[in-house]
BALOBA-1460 file (C-alpha; in Angstrom, 3 decimals):
// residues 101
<rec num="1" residu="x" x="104.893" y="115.005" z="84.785"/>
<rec num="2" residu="x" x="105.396" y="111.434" z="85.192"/>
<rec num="3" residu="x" x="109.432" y="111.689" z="84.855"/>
<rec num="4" residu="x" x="109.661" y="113.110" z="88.122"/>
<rec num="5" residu="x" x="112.638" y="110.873" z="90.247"/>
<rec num="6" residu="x" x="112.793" y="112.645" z="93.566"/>
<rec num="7" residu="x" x="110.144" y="114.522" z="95.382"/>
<rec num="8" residu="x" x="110.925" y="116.636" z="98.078"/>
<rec num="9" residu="x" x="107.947" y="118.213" z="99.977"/>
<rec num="10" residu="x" x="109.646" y="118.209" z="103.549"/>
<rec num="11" residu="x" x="108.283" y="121.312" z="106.097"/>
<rec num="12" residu="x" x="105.310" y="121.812" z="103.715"/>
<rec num="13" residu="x" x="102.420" y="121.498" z="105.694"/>
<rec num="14" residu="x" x="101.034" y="118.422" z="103.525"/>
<rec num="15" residu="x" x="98.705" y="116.185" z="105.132"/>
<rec num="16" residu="x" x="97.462" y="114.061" z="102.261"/>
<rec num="17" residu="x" x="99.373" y="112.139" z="99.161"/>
<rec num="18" residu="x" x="96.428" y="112.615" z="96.779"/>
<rec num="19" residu="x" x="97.198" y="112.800" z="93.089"/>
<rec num="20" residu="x" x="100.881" y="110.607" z="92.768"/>
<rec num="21" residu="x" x="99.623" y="107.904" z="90.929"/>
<rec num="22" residu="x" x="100.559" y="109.310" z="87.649"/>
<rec num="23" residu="x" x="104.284" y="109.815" z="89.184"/>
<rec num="24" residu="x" x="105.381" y="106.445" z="88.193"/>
<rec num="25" residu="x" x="108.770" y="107.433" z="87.831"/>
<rec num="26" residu="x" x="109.806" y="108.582" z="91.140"/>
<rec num="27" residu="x" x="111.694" y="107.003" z="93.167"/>
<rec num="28" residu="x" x="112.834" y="108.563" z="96.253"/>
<rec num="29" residu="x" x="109.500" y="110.820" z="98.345"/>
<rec num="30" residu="x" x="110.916" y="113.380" z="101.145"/>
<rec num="31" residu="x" x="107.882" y="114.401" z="103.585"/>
<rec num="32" residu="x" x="109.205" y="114.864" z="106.698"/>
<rec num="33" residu="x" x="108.058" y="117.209" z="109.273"/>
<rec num="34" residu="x" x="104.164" y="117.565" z="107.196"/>
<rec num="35" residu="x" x="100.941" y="116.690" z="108.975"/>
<rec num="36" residu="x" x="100.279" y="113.621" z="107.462"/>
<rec num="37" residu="x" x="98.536" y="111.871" z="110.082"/>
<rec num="38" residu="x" x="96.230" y="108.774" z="108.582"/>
<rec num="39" residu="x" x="98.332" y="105.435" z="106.872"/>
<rec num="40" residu="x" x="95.863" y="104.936" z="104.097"/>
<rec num="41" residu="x" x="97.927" y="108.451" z="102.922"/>
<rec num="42" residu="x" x="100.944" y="106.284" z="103.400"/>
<rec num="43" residu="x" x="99.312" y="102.988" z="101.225"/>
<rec num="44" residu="x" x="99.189" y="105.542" z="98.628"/>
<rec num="45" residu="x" x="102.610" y="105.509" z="97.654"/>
<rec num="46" residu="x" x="102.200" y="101.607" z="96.989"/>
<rec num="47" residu="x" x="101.079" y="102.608" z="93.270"/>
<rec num="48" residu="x" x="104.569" y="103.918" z="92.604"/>
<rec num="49" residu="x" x="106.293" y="100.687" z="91.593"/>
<rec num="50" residu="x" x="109.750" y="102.420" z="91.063"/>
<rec num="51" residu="x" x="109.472" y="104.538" z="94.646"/>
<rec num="52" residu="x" x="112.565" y="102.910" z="96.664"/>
<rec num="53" residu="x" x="112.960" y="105.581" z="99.348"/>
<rec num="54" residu="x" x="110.606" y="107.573" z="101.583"/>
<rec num="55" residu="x" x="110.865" y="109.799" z="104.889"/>
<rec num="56" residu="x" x="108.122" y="110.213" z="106.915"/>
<rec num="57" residu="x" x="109.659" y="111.223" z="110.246"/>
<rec num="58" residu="x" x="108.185" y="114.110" z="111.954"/>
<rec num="59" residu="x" x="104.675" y="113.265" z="110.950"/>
<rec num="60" residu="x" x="101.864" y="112.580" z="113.428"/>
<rec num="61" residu="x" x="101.674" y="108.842" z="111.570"/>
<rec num="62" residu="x" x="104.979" y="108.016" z="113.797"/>
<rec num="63" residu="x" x="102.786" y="107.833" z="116.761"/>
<rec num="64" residu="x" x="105.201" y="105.160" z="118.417"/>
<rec num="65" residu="x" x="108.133" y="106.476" z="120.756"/>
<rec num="66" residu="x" x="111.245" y="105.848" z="118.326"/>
<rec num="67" residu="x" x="110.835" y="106.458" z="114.122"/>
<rec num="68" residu="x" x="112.233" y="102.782" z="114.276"/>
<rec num="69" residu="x" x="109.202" y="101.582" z="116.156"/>
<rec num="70" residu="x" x="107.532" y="103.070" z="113.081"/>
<rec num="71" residu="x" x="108.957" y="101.351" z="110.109"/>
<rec num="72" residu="x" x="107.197" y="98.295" z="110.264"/>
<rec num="73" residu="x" x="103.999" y="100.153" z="109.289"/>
<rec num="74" residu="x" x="106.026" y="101.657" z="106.404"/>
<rec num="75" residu="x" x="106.839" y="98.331" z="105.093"/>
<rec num="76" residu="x" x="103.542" y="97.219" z="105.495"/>
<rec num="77" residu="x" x="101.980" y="100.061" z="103.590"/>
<rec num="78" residu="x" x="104.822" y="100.331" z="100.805"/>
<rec num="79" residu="x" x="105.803" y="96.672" z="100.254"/>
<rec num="80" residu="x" x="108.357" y="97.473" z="97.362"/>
<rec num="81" residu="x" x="110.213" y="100.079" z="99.316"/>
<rec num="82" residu="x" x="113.785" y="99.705" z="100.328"/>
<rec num="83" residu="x" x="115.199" y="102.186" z="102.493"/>
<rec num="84" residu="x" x="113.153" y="104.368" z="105.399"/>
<rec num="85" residu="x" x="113.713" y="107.439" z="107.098"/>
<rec num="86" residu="x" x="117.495" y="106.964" z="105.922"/>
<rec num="87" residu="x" x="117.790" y="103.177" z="107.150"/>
<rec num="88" residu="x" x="117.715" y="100.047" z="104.959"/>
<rec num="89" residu="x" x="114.444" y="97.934" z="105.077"/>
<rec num="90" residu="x" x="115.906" y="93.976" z="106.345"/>
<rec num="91" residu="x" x="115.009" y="90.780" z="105.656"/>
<rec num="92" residu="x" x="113.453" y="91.299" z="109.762"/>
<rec num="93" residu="x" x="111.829" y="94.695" z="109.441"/>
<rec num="94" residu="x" x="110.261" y="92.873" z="106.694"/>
<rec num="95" residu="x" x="109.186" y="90.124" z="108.684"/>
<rec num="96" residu="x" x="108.115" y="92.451" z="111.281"/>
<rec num="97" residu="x" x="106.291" y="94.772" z="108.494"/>
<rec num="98" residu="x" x="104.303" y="91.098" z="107.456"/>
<rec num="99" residu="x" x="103.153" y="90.266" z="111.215"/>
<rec num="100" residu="x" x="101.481" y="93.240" z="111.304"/>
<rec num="101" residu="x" x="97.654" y="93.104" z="110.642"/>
């Protein structure tokens, strides 16, 4: 159903994001504490051009001491998205996100 706003798949075991592109409506994705451990699964989310929000902490992804250190990756991966693990994305992170290679 493409009218789905708010997913949450948190403590689910999920590892991959296959099959959201026809979710074009959502806007906030909850998959914390899930195995997803490759960004590419991440990238996927940059089809959704209404998703806003995501959580990711807890996943092997956040490889980097503090979920902060992680965000920058985020940004990169989802461009459009505004708020991470609970924190706003700044005009900084996003600088940050855009340094990355």
């Amino acid at each position: 159903s493409g009218l789905l706003r708010v997913d949450h798949l948190v403590d689910n075991q999920v590892e991959r994001l296959d099959n959201i592109a026809p979710l074009q409506k959502l806007t906030t994705l909850y998959v914390s504490n899930n195995r997803i451990k490759n960004w590419e699964e991440v990238a996927k989310c940059s089809q959704l051009a209404d998703l806003t929000t995501v959580l990711f902490i807890g996943n092997p992804i956040y490889t980097l001491p503090t979920k902060q250190e992680n965000w920058p990756m985020v940004v990169r991966k989802i461009p459009n998205i505004q708020t991470v693990d609970g924190a706003m994305v700044t005009a900084a992170l996003r600088a940050e996100a855009e340094a990355l290679e």
